[in-house]
Structure formats: C-alpha cells, structure tokens
N, CA, C and O atoms as CSV, one atom per row, in Angstrom:
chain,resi,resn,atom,element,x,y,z
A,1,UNK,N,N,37.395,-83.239,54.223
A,1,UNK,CA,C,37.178,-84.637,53.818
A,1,UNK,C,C,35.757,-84.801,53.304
A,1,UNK,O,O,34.692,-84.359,53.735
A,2,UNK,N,N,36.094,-85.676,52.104
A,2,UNK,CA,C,34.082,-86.016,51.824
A,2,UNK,C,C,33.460,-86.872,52.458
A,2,UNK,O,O,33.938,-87.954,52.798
A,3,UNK,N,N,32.198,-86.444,52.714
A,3,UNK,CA,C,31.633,-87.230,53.871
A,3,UNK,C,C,30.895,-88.123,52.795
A,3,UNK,O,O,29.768,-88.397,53.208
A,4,UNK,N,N,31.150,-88.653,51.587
A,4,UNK,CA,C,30.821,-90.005,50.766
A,4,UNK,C,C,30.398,-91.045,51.269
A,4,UNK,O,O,29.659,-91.520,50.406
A,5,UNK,N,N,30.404,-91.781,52.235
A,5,UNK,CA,C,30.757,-92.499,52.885
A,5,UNK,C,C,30.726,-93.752,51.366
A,5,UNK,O,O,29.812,-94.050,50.597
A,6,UNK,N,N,32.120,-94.201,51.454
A,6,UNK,CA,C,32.086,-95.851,50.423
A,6,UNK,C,C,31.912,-94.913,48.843
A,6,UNK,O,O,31.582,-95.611,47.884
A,7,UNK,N,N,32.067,-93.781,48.639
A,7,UNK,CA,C,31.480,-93.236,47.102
A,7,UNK,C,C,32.948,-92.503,46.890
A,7,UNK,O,O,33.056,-91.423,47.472
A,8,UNK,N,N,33.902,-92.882,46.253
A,8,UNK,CA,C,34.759,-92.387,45.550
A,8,UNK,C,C,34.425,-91.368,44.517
A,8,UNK,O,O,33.635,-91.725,43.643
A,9,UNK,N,N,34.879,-90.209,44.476
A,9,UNK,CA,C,34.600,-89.379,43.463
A,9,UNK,C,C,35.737,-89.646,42.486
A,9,UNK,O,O,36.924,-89.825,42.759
A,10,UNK,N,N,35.078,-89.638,41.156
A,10,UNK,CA,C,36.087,-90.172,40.279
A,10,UNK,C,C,36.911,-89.237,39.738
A,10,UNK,O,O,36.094,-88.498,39.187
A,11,UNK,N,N,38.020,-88.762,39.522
A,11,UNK,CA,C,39.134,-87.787,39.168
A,11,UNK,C,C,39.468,-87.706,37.904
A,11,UNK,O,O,39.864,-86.670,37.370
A,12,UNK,N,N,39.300,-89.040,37.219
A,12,UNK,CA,C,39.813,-89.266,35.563
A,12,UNK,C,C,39.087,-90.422,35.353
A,12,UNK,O,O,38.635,-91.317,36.067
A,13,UNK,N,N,39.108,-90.005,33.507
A,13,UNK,CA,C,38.114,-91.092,32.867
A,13,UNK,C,C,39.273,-92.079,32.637
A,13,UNK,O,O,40.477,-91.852,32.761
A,14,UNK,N,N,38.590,-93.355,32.233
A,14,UNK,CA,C,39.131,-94.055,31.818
A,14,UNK,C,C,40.216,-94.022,30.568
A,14,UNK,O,O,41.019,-94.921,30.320
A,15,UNK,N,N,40.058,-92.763,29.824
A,15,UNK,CA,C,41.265,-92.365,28.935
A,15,UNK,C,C,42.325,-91.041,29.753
A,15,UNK,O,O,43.045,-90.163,29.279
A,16,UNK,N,N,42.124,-91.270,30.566
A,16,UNK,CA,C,42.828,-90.198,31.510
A,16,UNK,C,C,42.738,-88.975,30.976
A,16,UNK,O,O,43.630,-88.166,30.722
A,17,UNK,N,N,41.072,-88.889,30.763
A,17,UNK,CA,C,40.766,-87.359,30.619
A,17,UNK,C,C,40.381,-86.444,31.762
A,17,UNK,O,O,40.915,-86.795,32.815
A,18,UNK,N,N,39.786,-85.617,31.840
A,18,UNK,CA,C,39.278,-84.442,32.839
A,18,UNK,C,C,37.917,-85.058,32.480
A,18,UNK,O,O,37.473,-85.429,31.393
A,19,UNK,N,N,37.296,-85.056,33.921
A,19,UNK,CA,C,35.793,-85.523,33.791
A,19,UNK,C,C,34.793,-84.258,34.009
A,19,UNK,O,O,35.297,-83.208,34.408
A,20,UNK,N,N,33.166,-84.329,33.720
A,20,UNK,CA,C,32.633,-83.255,33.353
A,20,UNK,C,C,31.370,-84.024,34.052
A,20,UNK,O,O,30.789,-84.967,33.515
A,21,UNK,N,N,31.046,-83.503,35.281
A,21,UNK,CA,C,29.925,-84.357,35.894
A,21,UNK,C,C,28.368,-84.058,34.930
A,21,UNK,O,O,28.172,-82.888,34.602
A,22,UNK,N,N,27.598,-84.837,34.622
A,22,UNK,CA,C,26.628,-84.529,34.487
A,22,UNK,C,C,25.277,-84.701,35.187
A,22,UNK,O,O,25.011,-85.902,35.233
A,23,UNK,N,N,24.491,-84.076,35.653
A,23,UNK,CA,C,23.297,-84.249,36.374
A,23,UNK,C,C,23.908,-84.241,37.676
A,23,UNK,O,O,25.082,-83.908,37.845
A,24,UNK,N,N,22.986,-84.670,38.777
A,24,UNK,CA,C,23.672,-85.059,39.748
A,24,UNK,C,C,24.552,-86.626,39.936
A,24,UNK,O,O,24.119,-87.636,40.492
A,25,UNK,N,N,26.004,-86.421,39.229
A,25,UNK,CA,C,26.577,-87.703,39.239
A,25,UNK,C,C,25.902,-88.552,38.471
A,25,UNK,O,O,26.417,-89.670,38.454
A,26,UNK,N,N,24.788,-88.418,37.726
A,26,UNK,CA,C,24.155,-89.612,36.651
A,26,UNK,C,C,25.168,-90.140,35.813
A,26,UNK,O,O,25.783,-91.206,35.825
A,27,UNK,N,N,25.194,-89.182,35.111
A,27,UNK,CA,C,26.689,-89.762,34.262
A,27,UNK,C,C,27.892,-88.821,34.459
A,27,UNK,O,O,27.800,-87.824,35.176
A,28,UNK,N,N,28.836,-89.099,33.917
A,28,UNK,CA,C,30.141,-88.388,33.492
A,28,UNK,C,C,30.547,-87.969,32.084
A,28,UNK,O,O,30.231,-88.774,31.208
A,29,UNK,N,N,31.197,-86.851,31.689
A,29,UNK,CA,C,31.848,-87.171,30.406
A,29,UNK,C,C,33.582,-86.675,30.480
A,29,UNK,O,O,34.402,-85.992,31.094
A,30,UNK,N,N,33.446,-87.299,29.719
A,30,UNK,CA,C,35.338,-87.560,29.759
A,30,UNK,C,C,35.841,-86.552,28.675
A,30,UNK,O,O,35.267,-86.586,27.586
A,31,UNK,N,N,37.042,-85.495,28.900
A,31,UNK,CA,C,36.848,-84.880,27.922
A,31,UNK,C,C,38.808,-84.944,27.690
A,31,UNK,O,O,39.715,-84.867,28.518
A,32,UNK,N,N,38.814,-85.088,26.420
A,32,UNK,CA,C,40.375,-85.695,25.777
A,32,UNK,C,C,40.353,-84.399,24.401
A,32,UNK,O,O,39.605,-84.165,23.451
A,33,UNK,N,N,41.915,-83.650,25.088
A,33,UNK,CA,C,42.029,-82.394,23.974
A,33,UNK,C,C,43.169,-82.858,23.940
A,33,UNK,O,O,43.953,-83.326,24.766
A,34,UNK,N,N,43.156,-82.564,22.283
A,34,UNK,CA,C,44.654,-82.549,21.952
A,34,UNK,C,C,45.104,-81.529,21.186
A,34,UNK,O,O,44.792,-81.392,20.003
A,35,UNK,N,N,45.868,-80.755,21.829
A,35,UNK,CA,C,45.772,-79.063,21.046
A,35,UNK,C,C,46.740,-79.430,20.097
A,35,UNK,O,O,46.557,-78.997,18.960
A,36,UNK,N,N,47.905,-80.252,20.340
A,36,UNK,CA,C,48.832,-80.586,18.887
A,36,UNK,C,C,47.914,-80.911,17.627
A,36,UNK,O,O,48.137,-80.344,16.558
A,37,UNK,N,N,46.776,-81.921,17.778
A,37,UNK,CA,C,46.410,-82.178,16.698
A,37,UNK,C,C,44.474,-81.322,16.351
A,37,UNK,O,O,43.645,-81.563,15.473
A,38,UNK,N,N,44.464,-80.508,17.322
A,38,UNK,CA,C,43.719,-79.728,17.190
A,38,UNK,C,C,42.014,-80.356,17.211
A,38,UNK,O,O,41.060,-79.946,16.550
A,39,UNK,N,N,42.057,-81.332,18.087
A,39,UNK,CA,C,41.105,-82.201,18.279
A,39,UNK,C,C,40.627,-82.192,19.851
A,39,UNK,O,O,41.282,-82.041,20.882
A,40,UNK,N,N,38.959,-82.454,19.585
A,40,UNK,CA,C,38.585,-82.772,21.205
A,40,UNK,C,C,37.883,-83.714,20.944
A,40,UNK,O,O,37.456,-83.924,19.808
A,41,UNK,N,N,37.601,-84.568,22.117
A,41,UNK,CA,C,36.905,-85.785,22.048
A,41,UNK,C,C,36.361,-86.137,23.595
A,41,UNK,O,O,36.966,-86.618,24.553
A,42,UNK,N,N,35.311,-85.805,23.482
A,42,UNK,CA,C,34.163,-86.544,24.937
A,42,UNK,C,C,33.605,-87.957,24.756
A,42,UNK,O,O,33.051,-88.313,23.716
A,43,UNK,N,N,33.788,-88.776,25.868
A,43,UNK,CA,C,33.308,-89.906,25.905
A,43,UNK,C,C,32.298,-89.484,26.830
A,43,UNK,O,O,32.393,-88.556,27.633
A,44,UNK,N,N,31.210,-90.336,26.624
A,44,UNK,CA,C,30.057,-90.502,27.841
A,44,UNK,C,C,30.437,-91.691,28.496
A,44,UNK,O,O,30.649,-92.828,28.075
A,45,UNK,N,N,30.489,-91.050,29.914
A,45,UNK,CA,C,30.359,-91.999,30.737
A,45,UNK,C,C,29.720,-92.488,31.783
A,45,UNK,O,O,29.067,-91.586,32.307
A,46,UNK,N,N,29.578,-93.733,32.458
A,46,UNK,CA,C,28.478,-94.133,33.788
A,46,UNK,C,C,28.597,-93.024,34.775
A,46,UNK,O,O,29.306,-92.035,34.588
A,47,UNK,N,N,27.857,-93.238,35.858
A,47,UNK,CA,C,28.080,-92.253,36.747
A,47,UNK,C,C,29.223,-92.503,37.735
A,47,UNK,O,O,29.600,-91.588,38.466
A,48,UNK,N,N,29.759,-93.659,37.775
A,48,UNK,CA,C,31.452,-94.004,38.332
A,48,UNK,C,C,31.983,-93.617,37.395
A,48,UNK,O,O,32.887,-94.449,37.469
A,49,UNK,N,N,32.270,-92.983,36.414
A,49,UNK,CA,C,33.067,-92.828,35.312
A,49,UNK,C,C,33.897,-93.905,34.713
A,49,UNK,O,O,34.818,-93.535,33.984
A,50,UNK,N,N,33.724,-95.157,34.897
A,50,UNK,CA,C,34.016,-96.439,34.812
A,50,UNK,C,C,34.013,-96.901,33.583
A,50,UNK,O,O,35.070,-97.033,32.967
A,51,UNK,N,N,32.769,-97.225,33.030
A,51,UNK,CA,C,32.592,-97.512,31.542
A,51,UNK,C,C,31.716,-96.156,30.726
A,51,UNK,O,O,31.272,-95.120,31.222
A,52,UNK,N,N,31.685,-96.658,29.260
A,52,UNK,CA,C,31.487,-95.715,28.134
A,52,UNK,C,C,30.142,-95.722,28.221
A,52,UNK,O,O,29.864,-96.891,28.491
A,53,UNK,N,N,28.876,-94.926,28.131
A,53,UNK,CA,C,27.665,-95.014,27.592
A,53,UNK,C,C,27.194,-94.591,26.502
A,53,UNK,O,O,26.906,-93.395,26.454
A,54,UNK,N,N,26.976,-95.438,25.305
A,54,UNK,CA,C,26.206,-95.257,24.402
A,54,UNK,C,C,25.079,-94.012,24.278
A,54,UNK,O,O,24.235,-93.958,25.172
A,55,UNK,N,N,25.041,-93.134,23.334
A,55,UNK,CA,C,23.604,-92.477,23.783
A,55,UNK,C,C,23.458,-92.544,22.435
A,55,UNK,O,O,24.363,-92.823,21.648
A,56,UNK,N,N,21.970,-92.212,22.067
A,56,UNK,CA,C,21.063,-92.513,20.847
A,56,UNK,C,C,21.423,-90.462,20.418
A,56,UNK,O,O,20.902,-89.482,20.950
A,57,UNK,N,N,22.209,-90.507,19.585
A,57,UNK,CA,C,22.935,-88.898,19.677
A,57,UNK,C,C,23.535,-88.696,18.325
A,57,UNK,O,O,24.457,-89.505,18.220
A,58,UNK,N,N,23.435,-88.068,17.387
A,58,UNK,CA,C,24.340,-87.722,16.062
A,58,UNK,C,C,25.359,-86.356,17.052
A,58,UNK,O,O,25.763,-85.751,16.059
A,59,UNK,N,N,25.837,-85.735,17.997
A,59,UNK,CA,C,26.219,-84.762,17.975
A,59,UNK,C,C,25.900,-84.142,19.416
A,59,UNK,O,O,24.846,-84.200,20.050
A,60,UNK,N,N,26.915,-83.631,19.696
A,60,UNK,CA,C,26.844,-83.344,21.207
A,60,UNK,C,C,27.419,-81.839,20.746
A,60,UNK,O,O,27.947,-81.642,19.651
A,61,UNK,N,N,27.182,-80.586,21.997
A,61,UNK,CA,C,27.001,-79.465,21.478
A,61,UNK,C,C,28.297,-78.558,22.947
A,61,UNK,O,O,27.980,-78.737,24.123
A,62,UNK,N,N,29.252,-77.926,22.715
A,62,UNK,CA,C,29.925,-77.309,23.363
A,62,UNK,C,C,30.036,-76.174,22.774
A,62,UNK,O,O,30.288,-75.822,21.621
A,63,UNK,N,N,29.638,-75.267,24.466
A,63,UNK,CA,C,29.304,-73.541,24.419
A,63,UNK,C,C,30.248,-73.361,24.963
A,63,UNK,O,O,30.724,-73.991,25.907
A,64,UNK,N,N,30.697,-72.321,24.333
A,64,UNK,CA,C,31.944,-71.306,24.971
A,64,UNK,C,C,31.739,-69.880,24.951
A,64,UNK,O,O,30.958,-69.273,24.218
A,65,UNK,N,N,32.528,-69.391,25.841
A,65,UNK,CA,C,32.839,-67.860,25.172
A,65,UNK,C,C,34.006,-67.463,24.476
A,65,UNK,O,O,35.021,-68.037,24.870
A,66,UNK,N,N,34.168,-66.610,23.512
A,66,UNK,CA,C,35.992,-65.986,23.162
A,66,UNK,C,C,34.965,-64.853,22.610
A,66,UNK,O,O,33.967,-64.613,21.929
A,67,UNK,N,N,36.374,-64.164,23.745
A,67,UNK,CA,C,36.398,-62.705,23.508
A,67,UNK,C,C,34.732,-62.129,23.676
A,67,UNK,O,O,34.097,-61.359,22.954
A,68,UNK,N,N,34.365,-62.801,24.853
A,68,UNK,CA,C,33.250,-62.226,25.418
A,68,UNK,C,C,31.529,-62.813,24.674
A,68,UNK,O,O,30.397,-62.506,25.045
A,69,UNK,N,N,32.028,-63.851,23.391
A,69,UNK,CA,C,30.777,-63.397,22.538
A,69,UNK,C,C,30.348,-64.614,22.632
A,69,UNK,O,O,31.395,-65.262,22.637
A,70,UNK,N,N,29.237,-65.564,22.733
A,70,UNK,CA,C,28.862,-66.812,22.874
A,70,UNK,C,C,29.179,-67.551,21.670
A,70,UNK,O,O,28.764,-67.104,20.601
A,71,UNK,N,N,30.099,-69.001,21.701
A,71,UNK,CA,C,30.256,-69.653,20.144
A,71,UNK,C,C,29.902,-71.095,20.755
A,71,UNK,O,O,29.978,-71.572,21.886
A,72,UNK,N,N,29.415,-71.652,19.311
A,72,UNK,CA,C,28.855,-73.023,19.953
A,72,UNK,C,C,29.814,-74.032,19.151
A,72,UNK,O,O,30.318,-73.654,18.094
A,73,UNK,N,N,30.021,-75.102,19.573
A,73,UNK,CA,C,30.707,-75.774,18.420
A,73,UNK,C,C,30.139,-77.416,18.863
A,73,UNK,O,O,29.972,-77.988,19.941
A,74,UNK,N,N,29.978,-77.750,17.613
A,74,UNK,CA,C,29.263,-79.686,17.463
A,74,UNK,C,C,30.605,-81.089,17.695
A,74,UNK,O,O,31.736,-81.190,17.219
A,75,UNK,N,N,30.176,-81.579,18.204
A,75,UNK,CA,C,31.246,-82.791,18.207
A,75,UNK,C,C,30.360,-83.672,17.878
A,75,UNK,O,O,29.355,-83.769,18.581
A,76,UNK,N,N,30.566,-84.689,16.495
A,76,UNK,CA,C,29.836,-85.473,16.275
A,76,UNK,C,C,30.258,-86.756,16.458
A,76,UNK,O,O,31.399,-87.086,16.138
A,77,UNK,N,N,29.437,-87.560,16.960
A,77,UNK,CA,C,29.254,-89.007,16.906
A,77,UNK,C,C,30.561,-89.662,15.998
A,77,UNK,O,O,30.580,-89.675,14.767
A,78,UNK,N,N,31.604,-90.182,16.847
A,78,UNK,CA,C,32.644,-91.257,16.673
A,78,UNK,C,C,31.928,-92.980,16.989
A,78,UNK,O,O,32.502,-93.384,18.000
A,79,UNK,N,N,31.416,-93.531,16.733
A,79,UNK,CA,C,31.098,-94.850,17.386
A,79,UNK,C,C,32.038,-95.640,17.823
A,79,UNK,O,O,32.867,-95.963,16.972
A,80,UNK,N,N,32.184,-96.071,18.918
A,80,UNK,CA,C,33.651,-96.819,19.564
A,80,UNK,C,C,32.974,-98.288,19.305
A,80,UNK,O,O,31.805,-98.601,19.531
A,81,UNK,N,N,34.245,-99.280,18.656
A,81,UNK,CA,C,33.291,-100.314,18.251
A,81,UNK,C,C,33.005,-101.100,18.998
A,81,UNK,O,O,33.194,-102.279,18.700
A,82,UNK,N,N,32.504,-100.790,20.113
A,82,UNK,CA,C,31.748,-101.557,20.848
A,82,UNK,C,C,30.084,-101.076,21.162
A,82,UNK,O,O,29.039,-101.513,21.645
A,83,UNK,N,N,30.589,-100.013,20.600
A,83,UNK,CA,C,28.532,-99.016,20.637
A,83,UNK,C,C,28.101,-99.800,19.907
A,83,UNK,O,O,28.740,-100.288,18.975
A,84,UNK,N,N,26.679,-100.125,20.259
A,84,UNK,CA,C,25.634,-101.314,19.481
A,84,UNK,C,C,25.180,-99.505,18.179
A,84,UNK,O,O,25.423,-98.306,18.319
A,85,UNK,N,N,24.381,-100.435,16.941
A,85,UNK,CA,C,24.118,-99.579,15.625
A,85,UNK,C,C,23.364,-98.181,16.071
A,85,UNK,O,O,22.426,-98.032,16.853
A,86,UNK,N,N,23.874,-97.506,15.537
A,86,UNK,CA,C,22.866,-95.933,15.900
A,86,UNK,C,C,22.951,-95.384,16.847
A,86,UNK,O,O,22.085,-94.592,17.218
A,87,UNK,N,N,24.542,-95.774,17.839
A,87,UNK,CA,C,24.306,-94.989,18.812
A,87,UNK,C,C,25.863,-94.818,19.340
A,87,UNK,O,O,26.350,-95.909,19.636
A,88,UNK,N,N,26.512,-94.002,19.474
A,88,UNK,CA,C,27.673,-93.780,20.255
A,88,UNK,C,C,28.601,-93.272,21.811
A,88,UNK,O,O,27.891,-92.584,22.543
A,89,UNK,N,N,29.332,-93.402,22.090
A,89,UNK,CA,C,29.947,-93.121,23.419
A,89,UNK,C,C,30.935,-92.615,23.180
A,89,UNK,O,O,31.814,-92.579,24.040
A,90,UNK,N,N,31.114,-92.077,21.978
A,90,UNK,CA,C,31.992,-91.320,21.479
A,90,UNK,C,C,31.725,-90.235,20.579
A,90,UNK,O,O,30.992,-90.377,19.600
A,91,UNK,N,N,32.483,-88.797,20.972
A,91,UNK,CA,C,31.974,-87.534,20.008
A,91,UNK,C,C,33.150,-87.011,19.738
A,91,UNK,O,O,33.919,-86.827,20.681
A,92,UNK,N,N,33.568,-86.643,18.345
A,92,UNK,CA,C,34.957,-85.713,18.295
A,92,UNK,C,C,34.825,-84.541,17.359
A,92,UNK,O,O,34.287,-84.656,16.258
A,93,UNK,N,N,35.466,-83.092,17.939
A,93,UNK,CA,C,35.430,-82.377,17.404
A,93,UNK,C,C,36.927,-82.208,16.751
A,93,UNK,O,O,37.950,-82.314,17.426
A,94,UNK,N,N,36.911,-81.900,15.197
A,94,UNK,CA,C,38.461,-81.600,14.733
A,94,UNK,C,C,38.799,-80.192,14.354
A,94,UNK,O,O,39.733,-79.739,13.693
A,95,UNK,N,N,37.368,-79.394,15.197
A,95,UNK,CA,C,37.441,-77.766,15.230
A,95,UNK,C,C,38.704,-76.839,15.802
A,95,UNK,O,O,38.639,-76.496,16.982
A,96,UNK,N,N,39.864,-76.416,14.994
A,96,UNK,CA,C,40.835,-75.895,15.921
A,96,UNK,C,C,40.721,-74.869,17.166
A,96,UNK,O,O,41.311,-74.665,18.227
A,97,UNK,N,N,39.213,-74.135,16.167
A,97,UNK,CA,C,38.985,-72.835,17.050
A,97,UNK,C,C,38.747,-73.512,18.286
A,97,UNK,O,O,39.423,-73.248,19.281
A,98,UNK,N,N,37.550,-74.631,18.298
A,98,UNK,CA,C,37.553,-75.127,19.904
A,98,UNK,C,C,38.556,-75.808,20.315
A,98,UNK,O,O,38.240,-76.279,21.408
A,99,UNK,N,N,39.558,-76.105,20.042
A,99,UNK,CA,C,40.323,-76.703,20.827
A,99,UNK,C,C,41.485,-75.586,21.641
A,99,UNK,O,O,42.036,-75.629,22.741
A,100,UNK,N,N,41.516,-74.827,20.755
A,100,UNK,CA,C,42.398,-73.319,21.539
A,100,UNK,C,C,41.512,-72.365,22.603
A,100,UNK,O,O,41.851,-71.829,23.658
A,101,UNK,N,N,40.234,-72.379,21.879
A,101,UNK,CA,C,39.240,-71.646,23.131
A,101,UNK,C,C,38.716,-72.390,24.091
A,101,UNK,O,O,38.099,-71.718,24.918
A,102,UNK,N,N,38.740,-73.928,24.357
A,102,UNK,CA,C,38.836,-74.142,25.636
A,102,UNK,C,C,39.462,-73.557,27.172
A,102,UNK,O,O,39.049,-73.082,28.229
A,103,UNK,N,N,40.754,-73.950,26.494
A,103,UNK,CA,C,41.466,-73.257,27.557
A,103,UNK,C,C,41.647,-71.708,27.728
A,103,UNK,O,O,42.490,-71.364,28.557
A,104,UNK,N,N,40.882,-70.607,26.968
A,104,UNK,CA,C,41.120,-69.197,27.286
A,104,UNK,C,C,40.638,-68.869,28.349
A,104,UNK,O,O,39.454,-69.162,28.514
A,105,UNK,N,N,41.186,-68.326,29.183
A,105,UNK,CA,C,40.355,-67.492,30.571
A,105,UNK,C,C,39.017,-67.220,30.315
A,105,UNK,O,O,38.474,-67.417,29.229
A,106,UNK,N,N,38.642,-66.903,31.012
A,106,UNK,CA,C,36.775,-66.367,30.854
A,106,UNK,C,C,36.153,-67.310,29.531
A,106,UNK,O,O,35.372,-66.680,28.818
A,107,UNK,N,N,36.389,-68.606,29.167
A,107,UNK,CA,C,35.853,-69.352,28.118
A,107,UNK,C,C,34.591,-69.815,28.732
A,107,UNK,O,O,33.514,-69.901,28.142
A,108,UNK,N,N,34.763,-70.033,29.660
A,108,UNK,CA,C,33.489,-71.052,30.716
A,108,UNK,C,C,32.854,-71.806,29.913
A,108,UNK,O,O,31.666,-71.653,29.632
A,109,UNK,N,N,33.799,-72.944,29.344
A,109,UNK,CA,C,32.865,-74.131,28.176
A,109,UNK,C,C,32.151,-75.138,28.498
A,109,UNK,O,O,32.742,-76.092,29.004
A,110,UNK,N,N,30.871,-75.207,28.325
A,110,UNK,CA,C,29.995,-75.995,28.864
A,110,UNK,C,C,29.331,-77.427,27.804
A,110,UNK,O,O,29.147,-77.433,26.587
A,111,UNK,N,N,29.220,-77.939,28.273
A,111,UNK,CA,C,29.067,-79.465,27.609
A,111,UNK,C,C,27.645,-79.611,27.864
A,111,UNK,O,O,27.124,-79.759,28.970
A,112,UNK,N,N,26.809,-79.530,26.227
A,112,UNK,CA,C,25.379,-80.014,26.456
A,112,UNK,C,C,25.414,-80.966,25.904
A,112,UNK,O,O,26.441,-81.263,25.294
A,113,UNK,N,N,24.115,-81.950,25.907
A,113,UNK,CA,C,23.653,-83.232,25.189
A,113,UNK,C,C,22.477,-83.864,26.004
A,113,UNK,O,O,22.093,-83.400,27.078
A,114,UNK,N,N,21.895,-85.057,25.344
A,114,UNK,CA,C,20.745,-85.364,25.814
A,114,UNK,C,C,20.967,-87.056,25.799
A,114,UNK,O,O,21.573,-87.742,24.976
A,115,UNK,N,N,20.157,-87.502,27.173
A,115,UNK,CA,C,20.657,-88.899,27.248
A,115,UNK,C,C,19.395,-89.323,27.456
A,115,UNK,O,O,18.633,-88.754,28.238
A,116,UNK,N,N,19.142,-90.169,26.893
A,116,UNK,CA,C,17.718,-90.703,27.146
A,116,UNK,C,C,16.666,-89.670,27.024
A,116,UNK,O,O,16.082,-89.561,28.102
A,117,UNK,N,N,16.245,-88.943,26.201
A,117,UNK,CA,C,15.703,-87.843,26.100
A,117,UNK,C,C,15.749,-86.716,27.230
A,117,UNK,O,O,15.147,-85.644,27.182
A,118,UNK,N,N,16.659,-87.207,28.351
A,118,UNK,CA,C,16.684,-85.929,29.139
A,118,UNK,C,C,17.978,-84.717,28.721
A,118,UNK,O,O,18.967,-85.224,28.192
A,119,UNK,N,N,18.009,-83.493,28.885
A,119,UNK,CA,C,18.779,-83.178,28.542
A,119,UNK,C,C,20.257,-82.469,29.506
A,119,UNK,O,O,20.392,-82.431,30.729
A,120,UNK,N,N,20.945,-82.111,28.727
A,120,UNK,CA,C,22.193,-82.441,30.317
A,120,UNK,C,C,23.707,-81.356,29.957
A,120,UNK,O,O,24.485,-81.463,29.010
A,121,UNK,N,N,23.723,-80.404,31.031
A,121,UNK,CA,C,24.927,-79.317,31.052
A,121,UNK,C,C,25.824,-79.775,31.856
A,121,UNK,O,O,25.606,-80.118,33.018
A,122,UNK,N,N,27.075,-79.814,31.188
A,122,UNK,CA,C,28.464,-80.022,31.983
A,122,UNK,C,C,29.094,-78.930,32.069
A,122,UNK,O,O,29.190,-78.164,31.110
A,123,UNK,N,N,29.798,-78.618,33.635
A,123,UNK,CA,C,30.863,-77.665,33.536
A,123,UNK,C,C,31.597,-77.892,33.022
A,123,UNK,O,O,31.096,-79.007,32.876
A,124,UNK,N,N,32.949,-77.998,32.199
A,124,UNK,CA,C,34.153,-78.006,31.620
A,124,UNK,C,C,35.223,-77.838,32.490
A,124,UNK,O,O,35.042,-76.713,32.956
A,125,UNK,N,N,36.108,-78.245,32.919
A,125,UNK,CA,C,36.895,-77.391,34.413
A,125,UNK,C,C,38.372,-78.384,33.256
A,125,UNK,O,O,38.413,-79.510,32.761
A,126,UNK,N,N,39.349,-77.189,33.271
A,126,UNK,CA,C,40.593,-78.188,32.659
A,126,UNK,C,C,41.694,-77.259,33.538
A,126,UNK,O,O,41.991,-76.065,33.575
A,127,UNK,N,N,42.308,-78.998,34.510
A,127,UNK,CA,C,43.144,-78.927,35.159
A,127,UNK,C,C,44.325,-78.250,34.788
A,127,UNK,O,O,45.093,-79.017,34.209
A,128,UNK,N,N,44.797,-77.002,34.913
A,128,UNK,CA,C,46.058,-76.642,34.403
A,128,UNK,C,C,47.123,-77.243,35.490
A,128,UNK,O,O,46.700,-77.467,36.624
A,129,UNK,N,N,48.450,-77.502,35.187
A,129,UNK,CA,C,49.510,-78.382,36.784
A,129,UNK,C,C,49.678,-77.439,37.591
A,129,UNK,O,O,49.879,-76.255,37.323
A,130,UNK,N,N,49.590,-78.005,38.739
A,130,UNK,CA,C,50.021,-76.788,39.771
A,130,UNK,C,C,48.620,-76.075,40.386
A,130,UNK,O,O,48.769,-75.239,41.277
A,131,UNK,N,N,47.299,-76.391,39.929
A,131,UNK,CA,C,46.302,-75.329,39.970
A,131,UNK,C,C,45.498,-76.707,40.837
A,131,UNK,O,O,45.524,-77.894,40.513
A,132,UNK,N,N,44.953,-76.205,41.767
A,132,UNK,CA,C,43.869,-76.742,42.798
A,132,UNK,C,C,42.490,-76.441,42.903
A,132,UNK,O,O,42.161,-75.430,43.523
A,133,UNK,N,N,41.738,-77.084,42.449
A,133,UNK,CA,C,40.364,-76.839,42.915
A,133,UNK,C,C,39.761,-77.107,44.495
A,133,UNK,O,O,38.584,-76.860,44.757
C-alpha cells in the first residue's frame, strides 16, 4: 500500500493516456499513440495529471533505442486552443518509425523537454494488458 497519505497517484491522463512522471511528480506527461495512424502525441501535464500545461516550447524531444543504436525523434508543438500565443500543451509526432519503436523491447524511450527553463526526463513505461508493474 502507498503510504501517500490523501495523494492519489494518478494512473491516466486526462485523454486516457499512459502518464510519464516528470521531476519529482512536478508535472506529468500524457502520452497518446496511435499506431493505426502512426502518430504520437504528449500532453503536458500538472503534477495531479489533471489539467494541460502550457510550456514556452517549439518541440519536445523523444530518445529511444532500435536495434541497440540511440534515435531521437521531435514532436512539435500542436497548440490546444486553449494555450495562450507562443506556447503549447500539446506536441505531436506523425513519425511512423517512432510510433512502432516505442513499443520494441529494449526501446527504453525517454521523454525530454524543458519547462520553465528547467529541463526534464521521462521514463516512457507503455502498459501492455495483462502486464503489471
């Protein structure tokens, strides 16, 4: 049991994605693949994973491995229209390669970006059914 006391750990974003803690619990990011249409899309989110956060960002940066060799791939700035000018809570990549090398074994895809000039690594963890962390 978590000894939280009153602190729910949040399980899914508000688009019922897989969440990607960042920092300690500062924020969240929400991460939405759609291998049919060969798309990924991270939202930033609060540190309840509750609402969207804006960051002052052209492009958020996901590292992977395939086939052992380090590949980086950009998700750029979607603005959800509620992001005030120049800044988004939304990033989408329409890279197929990343959307198939997420999920490869030994991918270990990690989610960088910078929020407020600090800068910030997410694990990637995607729930396959049946599989328990």
């Amino acid at each position: 049991m978590d000894a939280h006391a009153g602190h729910a750990h949040p399980t899914e974003g508000p688009h019922h994605g897989d969440l990607i803690e960042l920092g300690n619990e500062e924020y969240h990011a929400e991460i939405l693949h759609n291998e049919d249409a060969g798309t990924v899309t991270i939202y930033v989110l609060n540190g309840a994973a509750t609402e969207q956060v804006p960051i002052d960002a052209t492009d958020v940066t996901i590292n992977a491995k395939h086939d052992g060799k380090p590949e980086q791939f950009k998700l750029a700035a979607s603005p959800d229209a509620n992001d005030p000018q120049g800044k988004s809570s939304c990033f989408v990549s329409d890279n197929e390669e990343l959307a198939h090398h997420l999920d490869e074994e030994g991918a270990e895809p990690r989610l960088v970006l910078t929020i407020n000039g600090k800068s910030y690594r997410g694990v990637i963890t995607h729930d396959h059914e049946g599989h328990d962390h």
